[in-house]
N, C-alpha and C positions, 0 to 999 in steps of 0.2 A: 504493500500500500504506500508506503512512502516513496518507492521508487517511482511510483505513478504519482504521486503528487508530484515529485521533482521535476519528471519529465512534462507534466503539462506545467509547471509554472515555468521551468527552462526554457522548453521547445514549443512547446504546441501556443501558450498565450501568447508570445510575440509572432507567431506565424499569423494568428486568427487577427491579432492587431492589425498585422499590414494587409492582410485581408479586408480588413473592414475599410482600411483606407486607398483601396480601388486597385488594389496588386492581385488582378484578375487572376495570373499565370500562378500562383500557390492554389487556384479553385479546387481542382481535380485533386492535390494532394488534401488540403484540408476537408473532402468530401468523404475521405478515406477514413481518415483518422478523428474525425469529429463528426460523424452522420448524420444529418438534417434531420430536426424534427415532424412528426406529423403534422402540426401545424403549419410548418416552413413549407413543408412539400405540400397540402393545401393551397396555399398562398401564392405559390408558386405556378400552380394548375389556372388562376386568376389573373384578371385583369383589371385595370380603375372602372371600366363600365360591368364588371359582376361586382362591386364592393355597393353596398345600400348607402343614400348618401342622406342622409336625413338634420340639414343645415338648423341650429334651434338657437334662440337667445335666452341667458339666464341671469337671471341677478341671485347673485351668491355672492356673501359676506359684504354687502354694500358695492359690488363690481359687478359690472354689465360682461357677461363672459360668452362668445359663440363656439358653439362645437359642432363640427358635420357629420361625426357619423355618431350612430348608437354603440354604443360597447356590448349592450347587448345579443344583440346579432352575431351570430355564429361567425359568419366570414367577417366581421369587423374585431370581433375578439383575435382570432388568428391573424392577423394581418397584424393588430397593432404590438401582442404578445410575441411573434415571432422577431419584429423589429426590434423591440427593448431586450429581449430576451438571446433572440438568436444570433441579433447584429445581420438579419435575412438584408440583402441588395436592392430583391425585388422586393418585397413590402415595403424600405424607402424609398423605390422608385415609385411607387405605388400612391403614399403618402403625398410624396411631389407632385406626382401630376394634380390630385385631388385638391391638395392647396394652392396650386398654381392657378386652378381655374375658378379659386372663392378670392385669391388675393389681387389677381389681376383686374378684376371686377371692381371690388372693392378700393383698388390703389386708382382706377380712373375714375372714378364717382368723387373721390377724395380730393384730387388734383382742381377739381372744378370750382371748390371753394375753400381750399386751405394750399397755401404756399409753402408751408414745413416742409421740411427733408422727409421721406420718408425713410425708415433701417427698420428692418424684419430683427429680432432679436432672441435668440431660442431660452429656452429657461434653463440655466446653467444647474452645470452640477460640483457640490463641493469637491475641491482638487482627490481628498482622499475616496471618493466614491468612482469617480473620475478614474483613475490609478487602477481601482480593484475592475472593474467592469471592461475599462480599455477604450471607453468611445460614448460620447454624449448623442443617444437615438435621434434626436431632434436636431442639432447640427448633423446628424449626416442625412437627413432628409433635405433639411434648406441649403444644402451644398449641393443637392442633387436638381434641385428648380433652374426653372431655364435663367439663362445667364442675363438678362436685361431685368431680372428679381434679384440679382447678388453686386451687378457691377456699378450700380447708379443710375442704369438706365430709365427705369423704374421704380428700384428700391435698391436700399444698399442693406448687404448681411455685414451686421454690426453687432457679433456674440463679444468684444471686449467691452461692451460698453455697462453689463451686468456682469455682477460677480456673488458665490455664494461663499457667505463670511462664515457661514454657521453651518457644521455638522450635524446633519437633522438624521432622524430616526428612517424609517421607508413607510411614508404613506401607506401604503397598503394595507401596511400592519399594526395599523393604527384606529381608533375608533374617534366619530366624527369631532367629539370636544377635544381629543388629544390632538390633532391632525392640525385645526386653529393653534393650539400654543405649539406644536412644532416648528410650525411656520414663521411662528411670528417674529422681525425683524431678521429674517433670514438673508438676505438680499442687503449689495449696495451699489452704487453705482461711484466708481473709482474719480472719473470726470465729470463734474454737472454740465460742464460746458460743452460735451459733447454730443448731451443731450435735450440741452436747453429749448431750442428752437426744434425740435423732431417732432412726426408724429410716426410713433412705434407698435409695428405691431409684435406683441407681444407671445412665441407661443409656445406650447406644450404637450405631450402627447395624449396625456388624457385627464381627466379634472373631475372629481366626485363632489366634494363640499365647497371646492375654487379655492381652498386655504393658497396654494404655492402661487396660482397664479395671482390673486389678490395679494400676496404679499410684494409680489416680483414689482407687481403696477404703482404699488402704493410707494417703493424708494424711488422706481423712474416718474411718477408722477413730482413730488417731492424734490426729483431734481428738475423739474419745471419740461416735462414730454407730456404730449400729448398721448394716452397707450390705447391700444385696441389688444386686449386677454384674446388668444385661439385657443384652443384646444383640438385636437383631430377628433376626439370623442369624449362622450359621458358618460360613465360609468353608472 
């Protein structure tokens, strides 16, 4: 057993890392030695138009929060679980396209009566979660949206502009009054001035009670941005 610890924390995590960060040609070895899960290979058999898209707005914890898909839907569960969980390609391409066609909408409606910058901003993750996991699901989705969403064209991906100060527990595993005090003051934004004049859309992969993403909104609001809360689903 130790031996097998060694060799996946030696070999195999740094292989699946550079994996995740678009080193196609380890595909077929890490296929071997790390087997796709049921859900991945699901997800895999899919496409954005078999995923149920069910766009909602919610007000949770005093913030206006939108989610498009349901969590509870079978193919939206696989799809979002395989991403955070399996670091799956296609399920962030997946993610992308979905939000490419609510953001792009959204960022030209916007443009017509607000002159702020826009920056897409993903919900970071503390450096030591960061570390253990190998890869923040949400930045590798918004790395994956077309390129007039990342270069300024339309919006610019601005993940240095939030930062998570506080080591928090895992939501999931948490019940709804604990999930508000984990959250709380968890976020800060290192520059105000880089976000002063912005309007931000703010997002995340999925949001049950909106504690993370209401916290995320409330330092970049505080640092004087305009935010728009995403979530890809609701739990």
């Amino acid at each position: 057993m130790a031996f097998k610890n060694y060799l996946f924390r030696a070999i195999l995590r740094p292989m699946y890392r550079l994996y995740m960060q678009g080193k196609d040609a380890l595909s077929a070895i890490i296929d071997v030695l790390m087997p796709r899960s049921a859900r991945t290979m699901r997800t895999i058999a899919r496409t954005e138009t078999d995923i149920p898209l069910l766009p909602a707005a919610h007000h949770l914890l005093d913030t206006d929060i939108t989610t498009l898909m349901d969590y509870r839907n079978p193919a939206v569960q696989d799809l979002i679980r395989s991403l955070k969980y399996d670091g799956a390609g296609h399920s962030a391409h997946i993610c992308a396209m979905i939000l490419a066609d609510y953001l792009q909408e959204e960022i030209s409606v916007g443009r017509s009566y607000s002159p702020r910058e826009i920056l897409l901003v993903p919900i970071p993750l503390h450096p030591a979660r960061r570390r253990k996991r190998g890869f923040n699901q949400i930045s590798v989705v918004l790395d994956r949206l077309p390129k007039r969403l990342r270069d300024g064209t339309a919006a610019t991906l601005a993940p240095q502009v939030l930062i998570r100060t506080k080591e928090t527990a895992q939501q999931a595993r948490l019940p709804r009054t604990e999930r508000i005090k984990n959250m709380y003051d968890a976020f800060e934004v290192p520059d105000k001035a880089d976000v002063r004049t912005s309007r931000i859309f703010l997002i995340d992969d999925v949001t049950t009670t909106g504690a993370t993403l209401a916290s995320a909104a409330k330092a970049l609001r505080q640092a004087g941005a305009e935010v728009v809360p995403i979530a890809l689903a609701r739990a």
